[in-house]
N, C-alpha and C positions, 0 to 999 in steps of 0.2 A: 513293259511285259505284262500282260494280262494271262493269268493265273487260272482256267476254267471254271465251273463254279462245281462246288462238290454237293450231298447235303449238308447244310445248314448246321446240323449238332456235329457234322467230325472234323470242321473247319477248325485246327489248329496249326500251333506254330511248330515248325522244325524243330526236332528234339535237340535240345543245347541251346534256343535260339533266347535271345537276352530282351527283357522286358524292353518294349517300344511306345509310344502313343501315337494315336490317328490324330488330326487333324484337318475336318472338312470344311472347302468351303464350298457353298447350298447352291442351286439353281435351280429352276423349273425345268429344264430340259437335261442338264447333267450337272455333275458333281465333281471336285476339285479334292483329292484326298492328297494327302502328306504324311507321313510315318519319319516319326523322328526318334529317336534312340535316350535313353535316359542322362547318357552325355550330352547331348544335344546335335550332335550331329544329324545330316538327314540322310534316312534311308532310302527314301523312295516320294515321288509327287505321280502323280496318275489321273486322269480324268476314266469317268464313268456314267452311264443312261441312269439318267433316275430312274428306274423301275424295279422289279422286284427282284427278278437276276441280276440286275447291275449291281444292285447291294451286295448283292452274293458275291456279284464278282470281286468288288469293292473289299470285303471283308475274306475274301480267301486271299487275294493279292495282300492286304496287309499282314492278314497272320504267316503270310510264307516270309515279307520281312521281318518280324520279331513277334513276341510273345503283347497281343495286343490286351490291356486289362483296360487302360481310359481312354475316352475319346473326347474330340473337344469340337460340337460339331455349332457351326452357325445358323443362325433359323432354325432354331430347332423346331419353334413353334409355328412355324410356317415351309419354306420348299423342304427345310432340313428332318419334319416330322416324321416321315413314314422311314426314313435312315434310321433314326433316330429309336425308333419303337424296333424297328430289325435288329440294330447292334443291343439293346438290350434285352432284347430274345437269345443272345449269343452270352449272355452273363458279363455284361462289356459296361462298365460304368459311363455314363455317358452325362458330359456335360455342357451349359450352353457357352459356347465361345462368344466372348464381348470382339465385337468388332475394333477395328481399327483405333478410329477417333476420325475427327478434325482435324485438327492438329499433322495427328503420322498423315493422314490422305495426301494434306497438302504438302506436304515433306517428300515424298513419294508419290508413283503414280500407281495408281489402283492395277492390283496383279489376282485373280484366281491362284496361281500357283502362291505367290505371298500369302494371301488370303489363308490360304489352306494354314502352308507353314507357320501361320503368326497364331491358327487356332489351337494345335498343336502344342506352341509354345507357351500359350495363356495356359495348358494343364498345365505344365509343367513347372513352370513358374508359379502354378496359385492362384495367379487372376483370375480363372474359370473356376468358378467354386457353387454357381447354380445348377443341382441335377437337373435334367430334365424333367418334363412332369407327361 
């Protein structure tokens, strides 16, 4: 479900709605998001255009799942940078998600929607602890 994009500052979450984190994973052409809930449950995965509506889009879809405060985005400093500079325009803590590994890759096979949810999870968990710059 894609959520229209509204402006930029009245993108909020539904009233009552329970703290959630993003979780993206980055591409050149689009984007892999995940909104997971502070139990850990997931709320929603969604792809999006990278471009500057898509963000919009991106960022009004997750705040209609939960009340979005961090984000845990991948490449920040590369495909995930201009996401990256948008959700903290939105007052949206935004941090770099550490990839996978070695290791998990070979254990599993490489997923975008995993991607996303494993970014997600690193806030949550603490692993992602580098703001963006």
């Amino acid at each position: 479900m894609i959520i229209p994009p509204e402006s930029a500052r009245s993108i909020k979450a539904p009233k009552g709605a329970t703290e959630a984190v993003l979780g993206v994973d980055t591409h050149r052409d689009f984007h892999v998001a995940s909104v997971v809930a502070m139990t850990g449950g997931t709320l929603g995965i969604e792809r999006f255009p990278a471009t500057a509506s898509g963000y919009q889009e991106l960022h009004a879809w997750a705040a209609h799942l939960g009340d979005i405060r961090r984000a845990g985005v991948e490449s920040s400093g590369n495909y995930g940078a201009a996401l990256a500079r948008h959700l903290l325009s939105q007052g949206i803590e935004v941090l770099e998600a550490p990839g996978p590994g070695r290791a998990a890759r070979r254990r599993r096979s490489k997923s975008d929607r995993g991607d996303a949810e494993a970014a997600a999870r690193a806030v949550l968990s603490g692993r992602a602890r580098s703001p963006v710059k």
